[in-house]
FIMAR-963255 format. One line per field, with one value per atom (N, C-alpha, C): atom name; x, y negated, z. Coordinates in steps of 0.1 Angstrom, whole numbers, m for minus. Layout:
REM FIMAR-963255
name: c(CA, ...)
x: c(X, ...)
y: c(Y, ...)
z: c(Z, ...)
***
This chain:
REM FIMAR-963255
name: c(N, CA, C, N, CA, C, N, CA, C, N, CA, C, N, CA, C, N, CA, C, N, CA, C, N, CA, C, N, CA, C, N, CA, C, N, CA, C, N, CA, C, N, CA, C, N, CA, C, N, CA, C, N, CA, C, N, CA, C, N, CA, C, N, CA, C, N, CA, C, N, CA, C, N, CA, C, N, CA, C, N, CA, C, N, CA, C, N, CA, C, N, CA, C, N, CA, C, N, CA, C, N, CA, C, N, CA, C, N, CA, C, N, CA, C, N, CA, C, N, CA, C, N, CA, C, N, CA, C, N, CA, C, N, CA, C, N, CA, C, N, CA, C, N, CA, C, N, CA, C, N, CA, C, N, CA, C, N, CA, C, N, CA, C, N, CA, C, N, CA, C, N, CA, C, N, CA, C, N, CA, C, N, CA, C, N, CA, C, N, CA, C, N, CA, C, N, CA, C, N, CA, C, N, CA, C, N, CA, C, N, CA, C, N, CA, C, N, CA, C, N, CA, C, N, CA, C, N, CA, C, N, CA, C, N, CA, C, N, CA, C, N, CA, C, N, CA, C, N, CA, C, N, CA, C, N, CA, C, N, CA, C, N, CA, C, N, CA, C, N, CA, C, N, CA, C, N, CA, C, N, CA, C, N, CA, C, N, CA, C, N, CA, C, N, CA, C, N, CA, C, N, CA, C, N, CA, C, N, CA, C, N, CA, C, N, CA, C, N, CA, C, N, CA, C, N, CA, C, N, CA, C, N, CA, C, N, CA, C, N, CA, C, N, CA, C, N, CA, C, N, CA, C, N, CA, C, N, CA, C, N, CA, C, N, CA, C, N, CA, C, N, CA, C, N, CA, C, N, CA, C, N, CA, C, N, CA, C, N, CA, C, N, CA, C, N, CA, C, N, CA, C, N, CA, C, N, CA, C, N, CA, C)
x: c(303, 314, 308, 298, 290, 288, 282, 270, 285, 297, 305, 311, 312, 318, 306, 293, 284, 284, 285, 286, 295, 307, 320, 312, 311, 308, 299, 286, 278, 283, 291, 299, 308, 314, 322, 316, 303, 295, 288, 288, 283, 268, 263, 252, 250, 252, 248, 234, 233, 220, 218, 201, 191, 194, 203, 200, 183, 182, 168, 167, 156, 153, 153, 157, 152, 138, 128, 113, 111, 116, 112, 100, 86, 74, 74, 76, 79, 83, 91, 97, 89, 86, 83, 66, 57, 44, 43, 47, 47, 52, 61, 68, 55, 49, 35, 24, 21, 11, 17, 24, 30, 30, 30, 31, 18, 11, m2, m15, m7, m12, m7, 1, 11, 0, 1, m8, m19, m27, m39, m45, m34, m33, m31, m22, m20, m33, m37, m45, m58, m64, m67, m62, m50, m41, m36, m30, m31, m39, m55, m68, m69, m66, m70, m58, m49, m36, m34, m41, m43, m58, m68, m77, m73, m64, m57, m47, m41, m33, m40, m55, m63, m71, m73, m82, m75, m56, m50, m45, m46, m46, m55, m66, m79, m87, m77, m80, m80, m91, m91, m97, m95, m105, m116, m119, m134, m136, m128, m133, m131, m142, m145, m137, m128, m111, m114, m111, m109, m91, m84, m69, m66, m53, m51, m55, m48, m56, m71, m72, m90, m95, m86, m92, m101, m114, m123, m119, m118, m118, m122, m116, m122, m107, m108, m93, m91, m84, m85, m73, m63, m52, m45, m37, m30, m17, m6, 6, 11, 16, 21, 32, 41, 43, 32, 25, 11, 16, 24, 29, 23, 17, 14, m3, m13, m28, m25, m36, m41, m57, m59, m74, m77, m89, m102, m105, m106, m107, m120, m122, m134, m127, m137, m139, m127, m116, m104, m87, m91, m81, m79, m63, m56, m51, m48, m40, m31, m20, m12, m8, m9, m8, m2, 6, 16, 2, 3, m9, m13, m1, m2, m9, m13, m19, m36, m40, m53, m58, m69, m72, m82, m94, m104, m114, m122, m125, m140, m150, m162, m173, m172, m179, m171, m179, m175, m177, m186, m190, m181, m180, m172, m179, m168, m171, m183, m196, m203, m194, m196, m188, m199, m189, m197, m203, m221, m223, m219, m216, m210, m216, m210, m218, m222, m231, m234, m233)
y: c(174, 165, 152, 152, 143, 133, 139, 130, 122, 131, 122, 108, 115, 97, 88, 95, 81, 77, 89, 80, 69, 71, 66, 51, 52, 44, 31, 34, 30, 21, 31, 26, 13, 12, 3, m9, m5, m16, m28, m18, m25, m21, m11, m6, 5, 5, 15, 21, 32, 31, 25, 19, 9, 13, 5, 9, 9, 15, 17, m4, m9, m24, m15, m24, m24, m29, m19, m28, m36, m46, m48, m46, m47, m40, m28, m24, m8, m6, m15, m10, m17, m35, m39, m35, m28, m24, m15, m5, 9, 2, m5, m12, m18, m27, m36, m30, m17, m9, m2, 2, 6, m4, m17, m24, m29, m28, m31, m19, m11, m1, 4, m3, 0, m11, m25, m35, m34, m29, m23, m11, m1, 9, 3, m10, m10, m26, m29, m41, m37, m24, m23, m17, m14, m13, m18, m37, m45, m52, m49, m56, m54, m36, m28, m34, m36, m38, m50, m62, m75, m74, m69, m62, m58, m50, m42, m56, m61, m71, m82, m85, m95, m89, m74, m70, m68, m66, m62, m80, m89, m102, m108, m98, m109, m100, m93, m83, m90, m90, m89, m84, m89, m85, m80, m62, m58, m54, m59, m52, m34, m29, m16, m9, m1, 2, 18, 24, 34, 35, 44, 41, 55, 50, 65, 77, 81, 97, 102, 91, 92, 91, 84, 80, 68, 68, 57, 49, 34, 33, 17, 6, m9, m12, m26, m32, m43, m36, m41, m54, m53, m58, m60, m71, m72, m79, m72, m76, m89, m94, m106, m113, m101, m101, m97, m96, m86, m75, m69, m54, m49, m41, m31, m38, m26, m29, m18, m23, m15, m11, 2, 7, 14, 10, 17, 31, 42, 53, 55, 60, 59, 59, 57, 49, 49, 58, 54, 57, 59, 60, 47, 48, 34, 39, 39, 43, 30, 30, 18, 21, 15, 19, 7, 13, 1, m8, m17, m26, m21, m17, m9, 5, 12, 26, 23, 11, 7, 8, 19, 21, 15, 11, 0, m3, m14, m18, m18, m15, m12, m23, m27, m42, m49, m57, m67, m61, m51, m44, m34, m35, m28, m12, 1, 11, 16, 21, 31, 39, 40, 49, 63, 77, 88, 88, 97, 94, 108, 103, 110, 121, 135, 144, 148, 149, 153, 167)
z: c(m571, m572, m577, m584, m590, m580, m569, m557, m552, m546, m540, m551, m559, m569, m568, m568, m566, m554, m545, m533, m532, m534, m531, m543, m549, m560, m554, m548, m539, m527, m521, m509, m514, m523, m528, m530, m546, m542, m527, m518, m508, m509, m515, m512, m505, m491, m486, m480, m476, m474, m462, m465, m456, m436, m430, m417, m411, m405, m398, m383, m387, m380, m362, m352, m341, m342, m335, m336, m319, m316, m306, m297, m303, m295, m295, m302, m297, m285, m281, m264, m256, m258, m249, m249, m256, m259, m246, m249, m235, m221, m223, m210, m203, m211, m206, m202, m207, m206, m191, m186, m176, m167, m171, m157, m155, m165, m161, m154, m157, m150, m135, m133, m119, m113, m121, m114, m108, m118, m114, m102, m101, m90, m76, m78, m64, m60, m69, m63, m49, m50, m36, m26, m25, m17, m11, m20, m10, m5, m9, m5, 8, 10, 22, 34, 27, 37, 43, 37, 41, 52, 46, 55, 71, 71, 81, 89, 84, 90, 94, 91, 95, 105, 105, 117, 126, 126, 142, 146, 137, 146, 151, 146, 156, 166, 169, 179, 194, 202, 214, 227, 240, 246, 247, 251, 251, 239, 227, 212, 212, 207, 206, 194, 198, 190, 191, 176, 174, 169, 174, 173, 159, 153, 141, 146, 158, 163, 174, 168, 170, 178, 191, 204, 200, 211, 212, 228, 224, 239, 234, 244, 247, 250, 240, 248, 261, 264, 283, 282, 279, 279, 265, 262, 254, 255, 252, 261, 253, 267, 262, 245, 244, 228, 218, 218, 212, 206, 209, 205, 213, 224, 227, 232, 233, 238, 250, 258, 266, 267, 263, 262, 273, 277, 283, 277, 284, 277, 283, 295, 303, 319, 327, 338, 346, 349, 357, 345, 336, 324, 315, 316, 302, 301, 283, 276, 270, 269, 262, 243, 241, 228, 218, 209, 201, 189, 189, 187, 169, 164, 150, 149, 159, 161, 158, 158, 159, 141, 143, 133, 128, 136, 132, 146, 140, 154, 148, 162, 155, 160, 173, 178, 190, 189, 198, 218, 216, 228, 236, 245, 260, 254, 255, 252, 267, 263, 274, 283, 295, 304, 300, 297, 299, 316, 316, 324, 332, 346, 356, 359, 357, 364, 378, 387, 400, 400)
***
């Protein structure tokens, strides 16, 4: 019975107990460390992707093209929107292909025709 009169007593005065401070770094500390690590993960990702977007615009004629599923061939054609190529597979085969399927390009040289069997 003691503690409530002082409580009450306390409370009256206007001394209550110490609310607990908002620490602002505390939140924004972890927040920064998270974005800076987000930063970091994706910086060669968009190295590689600007990479990728500089090699299918300077794509042309005769460049030696490996495509995402692994065909090798030579680009023969490129259509007038530049959305689709047309590759050389070997000697009476084209394949057309959407100009984003090009996975890299390895020279400037016309692909070897396999040679013909007799």
């Amino acid at each position: 019975m003691l503690a409530t009169i002082t409580s009450l007593i306390l409370l009256a005065e206007g001394e209550a107990a110490p609310q607990p401070q908002f620490n602002i770094w505390a939140f924004l500390i972890p927040l920064m460390i998270v974005f800076t690590l987000f930063q970091l993960m994706n910086g060669p990702q968009k190295k590689e992707q600007a990479r990728r977007e500089q090699l299918l615009k300077n794509l042309k004629k005769n460049d030696r093209v490996s495509t995402i599923g692994g065909i090798l061939g030579s680009v023969v054609n490129i259509s007038a929107d530049g959305k689709e190529v047309t590759l050389k597979v070997d000697d009476n085969t084209r394949i057309k292909f959407r100009r984003s399927a090009i996975a890299d390009v390895f020279a400037d040289e016309p692909v070897e025709s396999a040679p013909k069997s007799t």
